[in-house]
KEPAZA-602830 format. One record per residue (C-alpha): residue number from 1; residue in three letters; x negated, y, z negated. Coordinates in steps of 0.5 Angstrom, whole numbers, padded with zeros to 4 digits, always signed. Example, Ala and Ser with C-alpha at 12.3 -4.5 7.8 and 13.67 -1.06 7.14 Angstrom:
<pts>
PT    n  res      x      y      z
PT    1  ALA  -0025  -0009  -0016
PT    2  SER  -0027  -0002  -0014
</pts>
This chain:
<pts>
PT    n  res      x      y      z
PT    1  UNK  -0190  +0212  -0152
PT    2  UNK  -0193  +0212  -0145
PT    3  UNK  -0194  +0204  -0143
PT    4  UNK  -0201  +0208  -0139
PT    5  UNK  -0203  +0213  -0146
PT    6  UNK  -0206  +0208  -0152
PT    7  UNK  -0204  +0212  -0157
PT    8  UNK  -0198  +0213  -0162
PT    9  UNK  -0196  +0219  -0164
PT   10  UNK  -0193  +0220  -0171
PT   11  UNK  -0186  +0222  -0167
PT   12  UNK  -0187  +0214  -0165
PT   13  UNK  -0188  +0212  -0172
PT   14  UNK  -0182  +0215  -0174
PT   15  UNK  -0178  +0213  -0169
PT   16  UNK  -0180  +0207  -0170
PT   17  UNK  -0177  +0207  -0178
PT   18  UNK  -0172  +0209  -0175
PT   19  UNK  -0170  +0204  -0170
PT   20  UNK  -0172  +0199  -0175
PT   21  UNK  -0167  +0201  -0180
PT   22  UNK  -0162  +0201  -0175
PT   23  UNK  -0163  +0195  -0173
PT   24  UNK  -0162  +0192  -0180
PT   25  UNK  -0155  +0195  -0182
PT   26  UNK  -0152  +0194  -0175
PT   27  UNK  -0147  +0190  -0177
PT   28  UNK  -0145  +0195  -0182
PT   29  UNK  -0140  +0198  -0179
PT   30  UNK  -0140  +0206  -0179
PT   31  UNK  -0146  +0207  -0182
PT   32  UNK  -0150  +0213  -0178
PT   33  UNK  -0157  +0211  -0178
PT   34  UNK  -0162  +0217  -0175
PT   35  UNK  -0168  +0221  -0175
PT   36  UNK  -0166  +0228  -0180
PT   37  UNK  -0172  +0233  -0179
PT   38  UNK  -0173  +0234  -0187
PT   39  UNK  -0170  +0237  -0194
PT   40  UNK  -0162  +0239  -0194
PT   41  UNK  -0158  +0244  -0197
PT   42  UNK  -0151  +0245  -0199
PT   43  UNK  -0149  +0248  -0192
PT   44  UNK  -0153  +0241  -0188
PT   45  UNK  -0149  +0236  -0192
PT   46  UNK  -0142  +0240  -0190
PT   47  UNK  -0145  +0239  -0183
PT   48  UNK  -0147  +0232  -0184
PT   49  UNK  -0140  +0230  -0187
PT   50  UNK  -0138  +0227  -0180
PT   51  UNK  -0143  +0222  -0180
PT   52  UNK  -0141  +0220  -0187
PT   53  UNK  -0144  +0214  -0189
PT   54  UNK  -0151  +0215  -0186
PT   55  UNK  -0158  +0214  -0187
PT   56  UNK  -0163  +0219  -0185
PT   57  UNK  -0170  +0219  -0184
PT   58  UNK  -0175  +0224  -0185
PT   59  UNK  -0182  +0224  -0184
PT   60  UNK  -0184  +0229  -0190
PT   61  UNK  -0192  +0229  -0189
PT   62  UNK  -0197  +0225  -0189
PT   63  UNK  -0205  +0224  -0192
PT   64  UNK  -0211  +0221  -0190
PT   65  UNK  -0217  +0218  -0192
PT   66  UNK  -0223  +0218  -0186
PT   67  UNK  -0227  +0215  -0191
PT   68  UNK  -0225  +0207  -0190
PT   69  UNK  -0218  +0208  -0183
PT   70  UNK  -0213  +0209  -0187
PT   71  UNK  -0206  +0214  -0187
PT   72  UNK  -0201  +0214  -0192
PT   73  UNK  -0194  +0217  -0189
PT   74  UNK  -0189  +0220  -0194
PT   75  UNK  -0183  +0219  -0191
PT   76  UNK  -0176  +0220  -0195
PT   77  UNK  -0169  +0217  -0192
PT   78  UNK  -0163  +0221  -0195
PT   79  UNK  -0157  +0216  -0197
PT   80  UNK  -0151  +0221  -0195
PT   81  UNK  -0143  +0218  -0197
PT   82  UNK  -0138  +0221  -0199
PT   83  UNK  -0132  +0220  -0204
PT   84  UNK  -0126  +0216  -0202
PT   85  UNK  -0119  +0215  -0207
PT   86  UNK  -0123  +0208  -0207
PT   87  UNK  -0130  +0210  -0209
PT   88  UNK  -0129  +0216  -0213
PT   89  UNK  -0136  +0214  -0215
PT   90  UNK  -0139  +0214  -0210
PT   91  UNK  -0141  +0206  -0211
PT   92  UNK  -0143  +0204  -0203
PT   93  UNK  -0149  +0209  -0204
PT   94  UNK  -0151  +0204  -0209
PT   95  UNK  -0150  +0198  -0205
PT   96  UNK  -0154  +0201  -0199
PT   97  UNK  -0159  +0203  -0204
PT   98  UNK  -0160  +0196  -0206
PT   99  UNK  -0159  +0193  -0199
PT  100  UNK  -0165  +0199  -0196
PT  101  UNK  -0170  +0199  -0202
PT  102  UNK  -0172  +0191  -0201
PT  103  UNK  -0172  +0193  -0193
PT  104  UNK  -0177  +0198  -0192
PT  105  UNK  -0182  +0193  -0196
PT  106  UNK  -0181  +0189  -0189
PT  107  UNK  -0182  +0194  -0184
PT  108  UNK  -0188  +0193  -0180
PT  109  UNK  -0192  +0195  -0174
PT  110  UNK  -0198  +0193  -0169
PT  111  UNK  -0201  +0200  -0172
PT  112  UNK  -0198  +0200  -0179
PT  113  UNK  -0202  +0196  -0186
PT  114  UNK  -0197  +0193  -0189
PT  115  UNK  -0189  +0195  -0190
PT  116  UNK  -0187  +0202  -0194
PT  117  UNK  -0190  +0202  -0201
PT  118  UNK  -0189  +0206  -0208
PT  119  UNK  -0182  +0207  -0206
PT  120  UNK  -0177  +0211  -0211
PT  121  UNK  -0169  +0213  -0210
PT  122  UNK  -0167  +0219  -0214
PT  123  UNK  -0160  +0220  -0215
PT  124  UNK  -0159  +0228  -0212
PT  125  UNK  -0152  +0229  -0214
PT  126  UNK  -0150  +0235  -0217
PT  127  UNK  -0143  +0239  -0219
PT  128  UNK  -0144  +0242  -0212
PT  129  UNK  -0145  +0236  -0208
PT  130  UNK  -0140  +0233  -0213
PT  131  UNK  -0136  +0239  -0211
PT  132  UNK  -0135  +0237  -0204
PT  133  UNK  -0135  +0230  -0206
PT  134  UNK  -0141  +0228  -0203
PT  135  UNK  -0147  +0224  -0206
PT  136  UNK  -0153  +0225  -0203
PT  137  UNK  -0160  +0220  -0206
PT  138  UNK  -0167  +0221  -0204
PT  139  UNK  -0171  +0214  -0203
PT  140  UNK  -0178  +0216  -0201
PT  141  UNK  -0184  +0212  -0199
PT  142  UNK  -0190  +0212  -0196
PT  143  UNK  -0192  +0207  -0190
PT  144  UNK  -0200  +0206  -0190
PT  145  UNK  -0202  +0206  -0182
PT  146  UNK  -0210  +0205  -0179
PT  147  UNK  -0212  +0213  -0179
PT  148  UNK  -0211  +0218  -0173
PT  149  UNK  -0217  +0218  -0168
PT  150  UNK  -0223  +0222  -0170
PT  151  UNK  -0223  +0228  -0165
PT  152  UNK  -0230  +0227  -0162
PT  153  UNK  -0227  +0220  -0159
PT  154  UNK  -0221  +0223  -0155
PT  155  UNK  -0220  +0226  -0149
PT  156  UNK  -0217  +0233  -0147
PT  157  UNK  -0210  +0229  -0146
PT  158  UNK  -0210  +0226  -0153
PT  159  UNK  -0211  +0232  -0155
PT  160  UNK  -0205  +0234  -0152
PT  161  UNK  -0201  +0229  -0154
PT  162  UNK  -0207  +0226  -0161
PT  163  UNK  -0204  +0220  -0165
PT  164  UNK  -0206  +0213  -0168
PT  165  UNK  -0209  +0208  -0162
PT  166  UNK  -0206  +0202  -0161
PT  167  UNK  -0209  +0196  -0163
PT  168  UNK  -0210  +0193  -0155
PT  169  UNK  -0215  +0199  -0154
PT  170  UNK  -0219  +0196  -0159
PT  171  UNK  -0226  +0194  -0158
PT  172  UNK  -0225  +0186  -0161
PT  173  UNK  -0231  +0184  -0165
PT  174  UNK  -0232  +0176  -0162
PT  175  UNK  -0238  +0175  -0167
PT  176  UNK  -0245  +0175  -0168
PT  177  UNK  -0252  +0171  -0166
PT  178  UNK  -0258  +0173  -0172
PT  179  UNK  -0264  +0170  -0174
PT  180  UNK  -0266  +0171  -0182
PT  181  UNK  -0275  +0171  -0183
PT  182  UNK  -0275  +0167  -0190
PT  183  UNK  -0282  +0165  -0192
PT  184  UNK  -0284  +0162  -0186
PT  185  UNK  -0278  +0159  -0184
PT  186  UNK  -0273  +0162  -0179
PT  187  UNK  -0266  +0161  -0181
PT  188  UNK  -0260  +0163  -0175
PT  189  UNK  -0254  +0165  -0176
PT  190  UNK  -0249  +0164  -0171
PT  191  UNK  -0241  +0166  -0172
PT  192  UNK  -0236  +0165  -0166
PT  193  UNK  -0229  +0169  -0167
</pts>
């Protein structure tokens, strides 16, 4: 995102899922934490292998409401191990479960409402996966942000570029100043922000 462009782009939000998960487990030795364009295949997980244990972030799609702002993002973030003479079971993707579920409810952003909500983990294994000792879990979620500008609001370099404003570009609402006819008398209302 542009210091001089007032927009954040969907790339930026996942970017920023992205970099927020990375920064949680850095202490976790190993772990590859990155951005991952979608759905795998038996052929993308053998690739993958050397990246192993890794946590990668897709977003998947996304759905918004004009009527009341808002946009809920799907994301999926893909648990990908391998076995180990020491973890023919593939525990640590049980242990990165646990640690990343109750970390994506605290992801935050100036654009976004709250952290990720309705978030599920499904266990992806089969005997394919299990064939080339890999374990695969989807844990997908959504992230409610403020909806996208509305297309008669931009100009032609956001409609190059589109995305969410932030909330420095915002008009800020200070307060208001009113008067009320009640019966014959005039009742003021006044309210500073």
């Amino acid at each position: 995102m542009s210091a001089d462009f007032p927009f954040v782009t969907y790339r930026d939000v996942r970017d920023h899922a992205v970099a927020y998960l990375a920064r949680c487990f850095a202490a976790r030795k190993g772990l590859t934490v990155a951005a991952h364009p979608g759905r795998f295949d038996e052929a993308e997980i053998r690739r993958l292998f050397q990246q192993t244990p890794a946590l990668l972030t897709s977003l998947m799609g996304l759905s918004e409401d004009s009527s009341d702002d808002n946009q809920k993002l799907e994301f999926v973030t893909w648990v990908l191990v391998r076995a180990s003479s020491k973890d023919a079971l593939f525990d640590d993707a049980l242990v990165l479960l646990s640690v990343l579920v109750p970390l994506l409810r605290g992801i935050d952003a100036d654009w976004s409402k709250g952290g990720a909500e309705r978030v599920e983990a499904k266990n992806l294994y089969t005997s394919a996966t299990g064939g080339i000792n890999a374990a695969l879990w989807a844990v997908s979620w959504t992230w409610p942000l403020r909806g996208s500008v509305a297309l008669t609001q931009i100009s032609e370099q956001t409609l190059a570029e589109g995305g969410i404003l932030q909330p420095s570009v915002l008009e800020t609402f200070a307060g208001y100043d009113a008067s009320t006819a009640v019966g014959t008398d005039t009742v003021a209302d006044h309210l500073d922000l």
